[in-house]
C-alpha positions, 0 to 999 in steps of 0.5 A: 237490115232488122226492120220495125214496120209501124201502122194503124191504118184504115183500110184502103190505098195507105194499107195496100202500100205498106202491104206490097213493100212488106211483101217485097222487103222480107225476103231480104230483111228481117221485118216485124211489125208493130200496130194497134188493135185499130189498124186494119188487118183484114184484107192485107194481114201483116203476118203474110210478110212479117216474122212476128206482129205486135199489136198495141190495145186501142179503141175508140169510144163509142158516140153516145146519143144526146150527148152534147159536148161529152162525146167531144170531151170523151174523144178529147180523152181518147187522144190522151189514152192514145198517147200513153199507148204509143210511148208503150209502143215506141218503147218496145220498139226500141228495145228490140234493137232495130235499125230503122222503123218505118212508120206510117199513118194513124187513122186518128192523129195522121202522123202518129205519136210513135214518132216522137217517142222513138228513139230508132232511126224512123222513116215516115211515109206520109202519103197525105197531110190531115186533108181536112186541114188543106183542102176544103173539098176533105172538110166534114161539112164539103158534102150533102148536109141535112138541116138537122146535120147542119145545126148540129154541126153549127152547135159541136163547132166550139167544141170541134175547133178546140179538138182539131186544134190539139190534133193539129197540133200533135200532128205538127210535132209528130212529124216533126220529129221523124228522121226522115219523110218520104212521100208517093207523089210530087204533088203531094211533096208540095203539099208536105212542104206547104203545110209542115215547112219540110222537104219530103223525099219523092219515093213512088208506090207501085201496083201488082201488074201480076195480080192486075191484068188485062182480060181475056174476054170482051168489055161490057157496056159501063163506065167504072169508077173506084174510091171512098164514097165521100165528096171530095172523091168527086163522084157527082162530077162524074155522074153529071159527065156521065149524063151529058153523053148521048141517051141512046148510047150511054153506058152505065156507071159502076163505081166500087167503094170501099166505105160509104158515106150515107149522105152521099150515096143518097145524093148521088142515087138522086142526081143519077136519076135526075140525070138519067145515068144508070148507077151501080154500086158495088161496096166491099167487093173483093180483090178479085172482083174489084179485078174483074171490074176492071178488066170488063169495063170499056173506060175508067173515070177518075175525078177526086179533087187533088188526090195525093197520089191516084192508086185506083188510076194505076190499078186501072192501067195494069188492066189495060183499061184507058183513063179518063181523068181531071188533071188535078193531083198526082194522077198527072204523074201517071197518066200522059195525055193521049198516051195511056189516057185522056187529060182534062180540066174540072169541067163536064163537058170537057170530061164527057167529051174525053169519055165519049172519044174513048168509048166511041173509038175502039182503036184508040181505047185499045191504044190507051190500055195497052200503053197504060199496061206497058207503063204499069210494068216498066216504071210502076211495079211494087219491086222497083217500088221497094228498091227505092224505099230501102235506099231511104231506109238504109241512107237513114239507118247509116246516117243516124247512130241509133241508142236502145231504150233502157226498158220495154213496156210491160207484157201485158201492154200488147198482144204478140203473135208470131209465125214460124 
């Protein structure tokens, strides 16, 4: 099949995933790929698959200071502008005489507007609805607020309801206007039914058990945890459970993160000293020493609050390293009880009663990362990952007789390169 891949994600799982498929589908397809200027190409560059990328121009103005309701109205006209760049993108799209599209996430709508523009069959990977509009832990006022944050928060409220109110609104008919939608977890698939009234087809992800291994040499004495350093991450959770476990053995907590919310590294720092926890912070590391973290630590604690999917737990699990984990969201899809990992309720003394099993038995540790290892392989590789994609893209392509638009957008609307 001649395939469009669509993206303009920020970095992290979202990113990882469409790079994996795309890695996994181009030898047997042909892709391009179509973005904007804003979506992330640095750490997964689509090049490494695609047989040539287009990227859209697009970027955000900058806040300006003291600027009351105008930075509101300036985004307000951002969105606008946006929009005329997906009906540019859509177009070129359609004229290039695909048979699919699948199309992922945009970093400011969540469902991007190249869904209702396109004319081409459009397979939708949504691997989250707009958080912050389901669940009150992903809000911008769920964290640690100074007072001077919280009044100004108080003052943009007017303004910010208005403008959440009109991406909301895009979002809705954004996905609905795609063909079909596929989603990562069941758990997830719940949300999609709850928030838009529309069935998502279950279509797992996977992780590179090639790249991700165990280690050869002995585990050091810390507990490692992985994600954005925001609050629904649960990171304080984990740094409170992490204190509960005796002085005299307890290990330190390394937690990875790949962006870092200032208010909460600064409130996390203050409750691991208050808690007499150990706390490093590694940001931005790469792929492999993001590795190495995982081979060298002894357990992995995983504590967001409904995370959609739980890549970071799988990545643990290719390594061979046990999890520990609140049974929330669709991590409870990849781990099972006491067979690659430990299951329990949001309570700390619960979550360090698991940790202190895993770090005080070194035959169920064992046991733990070796099962998770052999799970990672058998039901969770980026192969078998791909394989049911494609079955979604080719059932779409068939059932949906595609009409190629009349024009394309000017030359000058986007930036092509291609590769030989």
């Amino acid at each position: 099949m001649r395939m469009a891949f669509f993206h303009n994600h920020p970095s992290g799982g979202a990113a990882r995933a469409i790079y994996e498929l795309g890695k996994e589908l181009a030898p047997r397809h042909q892709i391009d790929v179509f973005n904007l200027t804003s979506a992330d190409e640095q750490l997964f560059p689509s090049r490494d698959y695609a047989q040539s990328v287009r990227s859209f121009p697009f970027a955000e103005r900058p806040a300006i200071r003291m600027g009351l309701y105008l930075n509101e109205w300036r985004r307000y006209s951002d969105l606008n502008r946006l929009e005329r760049v997906y009906r540019s993108a859509a177009a070129a799209i359609d004229a290039g005489g695909y048979d699919v599209v699948l199309v992922n996430a945009c970093r400011f709508l969540q469902a991007p507007s190249v869904l209702r523009y396109l004319v081409t069959p459009t397979v939708y990977y949504c691997h989250e609805p707009p958080r912050r509009f389901v669940q009150a832990a992903c809000r911008a006022d769920a964290g640690p607020l100074t007072l001077y944050q919280r009044l100004r928060a108080s003052w943009h409220a007017p303004a910010r309801k208005l403008l959440d109110g009109v991406l909301a609104r895009r979002d809705r008919a954004n996905f609905a206007a795609a063909t079909a939608v596929v989603t990562n977890s069941h758990f997830t698939a719940s949300l999609v039914q709850r928030h838009y009234d529309r069935e998502a087809q279950v279509c797992r992800l996977g992780v590179d058990t090639a790249a991700l291994q165990p280690g050869t040499s002995s585990h050091r004495n810390y507990v490692l945890s992985v994600g954005a350093l925001e609050p629904h991450k649960g990171f304080d959770f984990v740094v409170r459970s992490v204190g509960l476990l005796p002085e005299t053995s307890r290990p330190e907590l390394v937690i990875v993160a790949n962006y870092v919310n200032p208010g909460v590294e600064s409130d996390l720092r203050r409750l691991a000293a208050s808690h007499a926890v150990e706390l490093r912070l590694a940001v931005g590391v790469t792929h492999q020493e993001l590795v190495s973290l995982y081979q060298g630590a002894r357990v992995f604690a995983y504590a967001p609050h409904e995370e959609p999917f739980g890549l970071a737990a799988l990545e643990a699990m290719a390594c061979g390293l046990p999890v520990v984990a609140v049974a929330e969201g669709g991590v409870i899809e990849s781990v099972r009880q006491s067979e690659n990992g430990l299951l329990t309720a949001r309570r700390e003394t619960d979550f360090a009663e698991a940790l202190a099993q895993v770090l005080s038995d070194d035959a169920l540790a064992r046991e733990l990362g070796e099962s998770g290892r052999r799970l990672a392989t058998a039901e969770w590789s980026w192969k078998a990952a791909s394989q049911r994609l494609e079955a979604h893209l080719r059932e779409t392509a068939a059932a949906v007789p595609r009409t190629v638009a009349s024009a394309a957008p000017p030359p000058q609307a986007a930036q092509e390169a291609g590769r030989s």
